[in-house]
C-alpha positions as CSV (number, residue, x, y, z in Angstrom):
1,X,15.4,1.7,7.5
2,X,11.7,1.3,6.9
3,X,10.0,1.3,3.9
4,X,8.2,4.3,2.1
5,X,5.5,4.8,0.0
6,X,7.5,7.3,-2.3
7,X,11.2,7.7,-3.4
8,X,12.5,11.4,-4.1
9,X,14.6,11.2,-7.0
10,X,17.3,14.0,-7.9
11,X,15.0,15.8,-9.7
12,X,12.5,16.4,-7.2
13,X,10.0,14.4,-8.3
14,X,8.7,11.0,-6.5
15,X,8.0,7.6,-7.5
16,X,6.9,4.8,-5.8
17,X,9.2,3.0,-3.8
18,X,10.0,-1.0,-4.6
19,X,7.7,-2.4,-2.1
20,X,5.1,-0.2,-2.8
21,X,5.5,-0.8,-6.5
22,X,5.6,-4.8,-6.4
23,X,2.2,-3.9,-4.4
24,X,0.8,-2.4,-6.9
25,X,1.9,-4.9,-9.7
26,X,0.6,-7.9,-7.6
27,X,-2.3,-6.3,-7.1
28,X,-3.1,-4.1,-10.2
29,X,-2.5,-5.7,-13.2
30,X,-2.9,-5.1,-16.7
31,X,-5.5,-7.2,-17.1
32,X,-7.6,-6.3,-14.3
33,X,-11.5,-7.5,-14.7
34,X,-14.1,-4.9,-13.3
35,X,-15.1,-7.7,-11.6
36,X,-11.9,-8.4,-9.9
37,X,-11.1,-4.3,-8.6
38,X,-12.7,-4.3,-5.7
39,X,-11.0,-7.3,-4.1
40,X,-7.8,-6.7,-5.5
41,X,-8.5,-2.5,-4.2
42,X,-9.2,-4.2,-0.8
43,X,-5.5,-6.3,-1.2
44,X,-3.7,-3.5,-2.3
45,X,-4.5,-1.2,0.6
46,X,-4.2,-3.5,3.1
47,X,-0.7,-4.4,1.4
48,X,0.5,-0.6,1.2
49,X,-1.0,0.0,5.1
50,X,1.9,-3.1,6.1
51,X,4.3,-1.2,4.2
52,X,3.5,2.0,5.6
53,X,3.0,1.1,9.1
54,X,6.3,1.2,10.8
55,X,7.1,5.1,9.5
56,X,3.2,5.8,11.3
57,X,2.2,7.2,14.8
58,X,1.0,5.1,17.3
59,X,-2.1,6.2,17.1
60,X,-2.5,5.7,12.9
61,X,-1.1,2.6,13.9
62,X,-3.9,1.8,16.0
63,X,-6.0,3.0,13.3
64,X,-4.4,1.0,10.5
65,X,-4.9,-2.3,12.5
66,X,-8.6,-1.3,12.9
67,X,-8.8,-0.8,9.1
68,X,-7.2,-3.7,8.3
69,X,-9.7,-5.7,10.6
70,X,-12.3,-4.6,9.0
71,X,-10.9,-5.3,5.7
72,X,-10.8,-8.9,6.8
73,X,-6.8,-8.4,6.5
């Protein structure tokens, strides 16, 4: 099974699935310096596009390797 972004839980609402949570904790921590977002922003997106990736089209996954090239990722 792949991996999603979101988890529904019973009650119809959605959190964030494991990987996309550990993502988000490696990336966006407490202590985040303004100095520090926009490389970690750059991480974290290039982090959740892997993630994502193997529930996308073809074609978004063509996209997602271009974005991720031009993150430097």
């Amino acid at each position: 099974m792949t991996e999603q972004f979101f988890v529904k839980e019973p009650s119809s609402t959605y959190r964030f699935s494991p990987a996309a949570e550990a993502a988000i904790q490696k990336w966006w921590p407490e202590n985040l310096t303004q100095a520090q977002f926009p490389e970690a922003m750059i991480h974290l997106q290039a982090d959740l596009i892997r993630i994502h990736a193997p529930n996308m089209s073809p074609e978004d996954r063509a996209r997602a390797r271009e974005t991720l090239a031009r993150l430097g990722c």
